[in-house]
N, C-alpha and C positions, 0 to 999 in steps of 0.2 A: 899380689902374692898368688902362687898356684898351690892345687889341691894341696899338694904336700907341706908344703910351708904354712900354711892356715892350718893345716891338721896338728904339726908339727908344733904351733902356739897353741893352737885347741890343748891337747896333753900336758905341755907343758902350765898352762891356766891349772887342768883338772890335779896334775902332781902335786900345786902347789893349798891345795886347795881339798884340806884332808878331813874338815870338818867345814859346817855353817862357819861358825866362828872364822877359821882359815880363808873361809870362800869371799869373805866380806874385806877379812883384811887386804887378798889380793886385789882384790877388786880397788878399793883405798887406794894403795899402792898406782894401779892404771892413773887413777883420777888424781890423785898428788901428781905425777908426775908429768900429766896434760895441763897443771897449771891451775886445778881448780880449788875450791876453799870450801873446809868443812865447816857445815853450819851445829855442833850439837842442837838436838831437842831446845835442853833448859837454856840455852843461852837465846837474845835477843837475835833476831835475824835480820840482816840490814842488805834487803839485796838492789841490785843495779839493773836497768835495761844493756844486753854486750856479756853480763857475768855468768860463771859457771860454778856449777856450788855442789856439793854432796850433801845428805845427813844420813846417820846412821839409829838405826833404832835394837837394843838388844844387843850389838856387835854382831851380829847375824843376817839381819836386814838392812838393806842400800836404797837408800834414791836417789841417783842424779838429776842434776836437771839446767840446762841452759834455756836461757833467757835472753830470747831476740832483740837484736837492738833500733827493730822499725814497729814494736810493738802499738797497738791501740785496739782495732777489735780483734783480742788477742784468744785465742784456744788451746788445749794442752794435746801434745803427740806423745803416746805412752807406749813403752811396751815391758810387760811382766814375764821376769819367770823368779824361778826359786833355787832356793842355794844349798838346802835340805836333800838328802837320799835316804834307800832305807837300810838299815842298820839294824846293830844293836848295842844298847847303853850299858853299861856299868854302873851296876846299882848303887847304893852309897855306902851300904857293908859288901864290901864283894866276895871275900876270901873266904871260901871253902874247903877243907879236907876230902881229901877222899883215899880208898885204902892205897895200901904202900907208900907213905909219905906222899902222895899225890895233892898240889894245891890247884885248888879250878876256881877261874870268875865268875862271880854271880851276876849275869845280863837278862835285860828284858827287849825284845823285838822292837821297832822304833822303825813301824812304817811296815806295807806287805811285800815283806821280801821273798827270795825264792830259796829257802832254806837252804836246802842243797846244794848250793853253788857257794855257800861258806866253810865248808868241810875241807881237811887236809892241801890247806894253803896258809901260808905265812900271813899272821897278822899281826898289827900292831893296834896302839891307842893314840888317840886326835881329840880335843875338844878345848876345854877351856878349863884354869883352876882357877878360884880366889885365891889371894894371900895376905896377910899380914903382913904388913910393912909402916913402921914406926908410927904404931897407932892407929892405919887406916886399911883400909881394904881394897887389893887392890889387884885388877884381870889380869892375868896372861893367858895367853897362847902354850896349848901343849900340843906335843908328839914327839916318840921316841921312833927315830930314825932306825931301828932294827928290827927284824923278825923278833918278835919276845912270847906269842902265841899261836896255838894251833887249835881247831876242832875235830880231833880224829872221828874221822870213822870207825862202828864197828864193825869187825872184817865177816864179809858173807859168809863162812864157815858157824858163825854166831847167832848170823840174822838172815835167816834165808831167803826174807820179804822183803830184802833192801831192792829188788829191782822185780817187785810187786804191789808197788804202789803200799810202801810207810810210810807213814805219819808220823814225822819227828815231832815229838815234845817239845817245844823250848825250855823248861824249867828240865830235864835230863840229858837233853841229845845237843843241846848247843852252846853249851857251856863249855868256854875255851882252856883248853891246858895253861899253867902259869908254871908249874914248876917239877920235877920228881923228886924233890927230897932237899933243895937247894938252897928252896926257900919256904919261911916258915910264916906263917898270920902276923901282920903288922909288916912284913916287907915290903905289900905292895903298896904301901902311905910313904914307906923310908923310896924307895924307886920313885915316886911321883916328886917327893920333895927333894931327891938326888938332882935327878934331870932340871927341875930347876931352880939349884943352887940355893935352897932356902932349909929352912929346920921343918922337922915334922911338925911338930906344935903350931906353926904358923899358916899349914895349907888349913883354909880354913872348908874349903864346900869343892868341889868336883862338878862338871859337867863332860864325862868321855865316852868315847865312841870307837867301836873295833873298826879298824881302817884295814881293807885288803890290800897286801902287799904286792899283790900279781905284778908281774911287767905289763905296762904298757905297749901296742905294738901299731904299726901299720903293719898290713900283711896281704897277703893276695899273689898269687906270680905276675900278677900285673898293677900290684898296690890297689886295689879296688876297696877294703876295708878297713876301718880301725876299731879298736877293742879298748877295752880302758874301765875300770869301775868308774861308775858316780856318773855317767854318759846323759843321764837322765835326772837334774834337768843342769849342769853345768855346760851342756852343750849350746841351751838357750838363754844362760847368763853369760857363757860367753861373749855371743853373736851376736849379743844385744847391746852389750857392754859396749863390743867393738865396730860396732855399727855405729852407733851414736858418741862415739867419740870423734870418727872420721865423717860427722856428718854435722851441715850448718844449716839453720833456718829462721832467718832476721825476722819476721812476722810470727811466730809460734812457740811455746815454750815445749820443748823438748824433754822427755822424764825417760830415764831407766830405773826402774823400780823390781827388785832382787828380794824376794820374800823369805821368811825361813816357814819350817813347821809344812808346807805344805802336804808331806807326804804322812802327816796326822791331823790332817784335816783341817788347820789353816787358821784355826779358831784360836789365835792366843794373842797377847798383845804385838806379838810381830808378824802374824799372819798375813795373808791376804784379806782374812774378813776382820782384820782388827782397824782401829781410825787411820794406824801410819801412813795411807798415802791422802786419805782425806785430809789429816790434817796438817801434811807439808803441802799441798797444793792452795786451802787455805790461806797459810801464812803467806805462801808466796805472794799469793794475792793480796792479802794487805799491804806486806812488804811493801811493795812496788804502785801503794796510793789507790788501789781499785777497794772498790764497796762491795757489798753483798751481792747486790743486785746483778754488778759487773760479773762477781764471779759464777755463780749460776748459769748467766749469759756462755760465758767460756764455758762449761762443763759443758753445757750443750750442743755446742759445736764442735766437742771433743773426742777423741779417735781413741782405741785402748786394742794393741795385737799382744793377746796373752799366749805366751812362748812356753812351750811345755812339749814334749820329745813326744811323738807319736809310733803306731806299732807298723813295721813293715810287715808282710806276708811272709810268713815263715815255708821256707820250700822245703819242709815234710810236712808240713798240715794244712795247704792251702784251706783245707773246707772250715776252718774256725774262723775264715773271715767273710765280709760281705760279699754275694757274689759279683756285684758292680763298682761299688765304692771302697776298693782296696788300694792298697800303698807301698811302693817299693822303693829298697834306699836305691841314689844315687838317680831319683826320677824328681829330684826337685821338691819343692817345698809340700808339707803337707797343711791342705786345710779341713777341718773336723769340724762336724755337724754333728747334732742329734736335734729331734723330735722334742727329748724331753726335758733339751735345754740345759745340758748338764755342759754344753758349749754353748758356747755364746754368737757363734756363726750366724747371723740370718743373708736374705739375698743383699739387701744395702751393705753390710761390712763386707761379702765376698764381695761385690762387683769395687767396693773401693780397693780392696788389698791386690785384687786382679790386674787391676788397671797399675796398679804401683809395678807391680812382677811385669807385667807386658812392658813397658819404659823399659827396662833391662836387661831383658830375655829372661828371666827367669822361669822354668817349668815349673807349674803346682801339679798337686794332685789331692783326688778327696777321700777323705777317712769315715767311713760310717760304721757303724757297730752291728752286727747282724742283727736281723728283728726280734731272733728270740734270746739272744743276751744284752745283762744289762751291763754295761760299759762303766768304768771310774767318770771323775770329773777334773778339773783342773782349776786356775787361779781365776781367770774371767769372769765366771758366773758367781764366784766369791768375792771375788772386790766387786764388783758392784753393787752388790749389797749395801756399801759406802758412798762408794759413788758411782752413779748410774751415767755410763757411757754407751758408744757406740760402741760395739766391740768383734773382735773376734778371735778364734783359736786356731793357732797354726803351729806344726813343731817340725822335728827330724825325725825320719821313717826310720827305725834302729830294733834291731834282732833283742832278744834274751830283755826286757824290760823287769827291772826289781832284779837281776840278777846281779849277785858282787861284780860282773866283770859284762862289759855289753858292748855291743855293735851296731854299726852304722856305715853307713856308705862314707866313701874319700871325698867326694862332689860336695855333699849336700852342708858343709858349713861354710863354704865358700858361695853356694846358692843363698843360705840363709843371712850373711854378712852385704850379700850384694842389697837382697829385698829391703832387709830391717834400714841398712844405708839410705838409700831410696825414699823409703818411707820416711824418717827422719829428716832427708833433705825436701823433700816436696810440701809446699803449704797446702794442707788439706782446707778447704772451705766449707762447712758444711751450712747450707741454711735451713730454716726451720722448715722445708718442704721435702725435708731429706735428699736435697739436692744438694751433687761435687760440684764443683769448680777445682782443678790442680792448677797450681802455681808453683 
């Protein structure tokens, strides 16, 4: 595929793909139709040496995972990102009055977003309902395919300090429009149970989420960029997804592992630092007749590229980034260091992930945080907490990060599809003197 066509599936992933919940189902979807077999948690898991299997944890969280068919001293090849962006939730009383028959949602922030960039654009809602269905309780999938909300601005004649650095409020300034007079308290329960075809009385719990309506775009006079909410991290569930689907490796167990919560910090039962991938790697391992001992064995000679969207250089502020270790889209994969280990990069996981990129030409480049700020963190340094791998962090260099609507270069998922391929296909060796061997 060229840039365009991989960009082209990129959006069409991230459209379909309007909450956690959405993101995992699409994902499902990929992997049903490659042929592979879901394992739920609570059920027995009976796997094969040749099989390919998913489970899901939350309906938010994925892990794929094939299983080599020349296994013995066998190791796991991982790569993480998350399914999560930042938002805002809908409380669980939402409906608000305000004067002139005005009704407003009551939302609370869900991750550090860039406030401003959810203002006077078409939004809707995404997430998941419970429901009542003949005695039991039971998920769906929501979203309402139409504009139904807005966040007006209030007009500078009002607020003279709107482009003097305000400070929106969430609990006043970002409370979205629902209605002027059309609709009254209790509608917005009758509209959730409308759309999916059940009684009010039986939605039993809500979990939604304001989904920006913006168009998607490529754009550039020379198609050089794409734009799209959620870029960050569906960019590296993508790639990762689609990497490892088109990639085979008879000696080594293969995992895509798709997190939720990241973007609050990662600490829940679906998290990166919760047991889920410790204890689907476990099973496996039993599954397939190996002991304790074995598997330990394998962790330790195991590989972990935590995928999570990195910051390009912004061309009106160069000076808020490193003056040496900076990043720019459409230059190739980025890999990210720090000092204080809030990445999981040291020199042994770059020179492996290097040598993967050189086999295909792929360009890197490195991301460091200037020394006198302190930089976010990502999934890597958090799932190991569970399980201690080798690891490291690597993402797409992309403009506007946390903003409803973001950018990236054309090139770089088609970089990031070839590497993560690569990776997956190559049997990584690691012995205990931190020496490679590729295969």
């Amino acid at each position: 595929m060229n840039n365009i066509e991989i960009s082209k599936e990129l959006l069409t992933f991230i459209d379909s793909s309007k909450s956690m919940f959405h993101t995992v189902d699409t994902m499902k979807k990929y992997f049903d139709k490659a042929g592979y077999i879901f394992l739920p948690e609570n059920a027995k898991w009976e796997i094969k040496k040749g099989g390919n299997y998913y489970t899901t944890r939350n309906n938010s969280s994925i892990l794929a995972f094939q299983v080599g068919e020349e296994l013995s001293d066998y190791h796991f090849q991982i790569t993480a990102a998350h399914s999560d962006s930042p938002t805002y939730k809908v409380k669980a009383v939402p409906e608000m009055d305000s004067p002139g028959e005005h009704l407003k949602l009551n939302v609370e922030g869900y991750g550090g977003m860039i406030d401003s960039t959810w203002f006077d654009r078409p939004l809707s809602l995404a997430g998941r309902v419970l429901v009542r269905e003949n005695g039991n309780i039971v998920n769906k999938l929501f979203y309402i395919d139409k504009d139904i909300l807005m966040i007006p601005n209030v007009a500078i004649h009002l607020n003279r300090e709107i482009n003097s650095g305000y400070a929106y409020n969430k609990q006043v300034d970002l409370l979205p429009l629902f209605s002027a007079g059309e609709l009254k308290k209790g509608d917005f329960g009758k509209m959730v149970a409308d759309e999916l075809g059940v009684k009010v009385e039986d939605v039993v719990a809500k979990d939604l989420f304001l989904v920006n309506r913006q168009r998607q775009c490529i754009w550039g006079y020379k198609d050089e960029f794409v734009s799209t909410p959620k870029l960050d991290d569906l960019q590296c569930a993508f790639t990762s997804m689609k990497a490892f689907l088109d990639a085979k490796n008879p000696k080594a167990i293969n995992v895509c592992a798709v997190f939720d919560n990241e973007e609050v910090g990662s600490n829940t039962k679906q998290g990166a630092m919760s047991t889920f991938m410790k204890d689907a790697l476990k099973r496996i391992n039993a599954s397939l007749g190996f002991g304790t001992d074995e598997y330990h064995q394998a962790v330790a000679k195991s590989f972990l590229v935590s995928c999570d969207n990195a910051h390009a250089v912004h061309p009106n502020h160069p000076e808020l980034y490193d003056p040496t270790n900076r990043t720019f889209m459409n230059k190739g994969i980025v890999i990210k260091e720090a000092a204080n280990q809030k990445y999981t990069t040291d020199a042994f996981s770059r020179a492996v992930f290097l040598e993967i990129c050189k086999k295909v030409d792929v360009p890197t480049q490195y991301f460091a945080n200037r020394s006198d700020k302190v930089g976010g963190s990502t999934l890597g340094n958090l799932s190991n907490i569970q399980v201690s791998l080798h690891a490291l962090d690597i993402g797409v260099a992309q403009l506007g990060m946390h903003s409803s609507f973001e950018t990236c270069g054309i090139k770089d998922t088609g970089y990031m599809v070839t590497a993560l391929k690569e990776f997956f296909s190559t049997n990584i060796k690691i012995d205990c003197a931190d020496g490679v061997i590729f295969e």
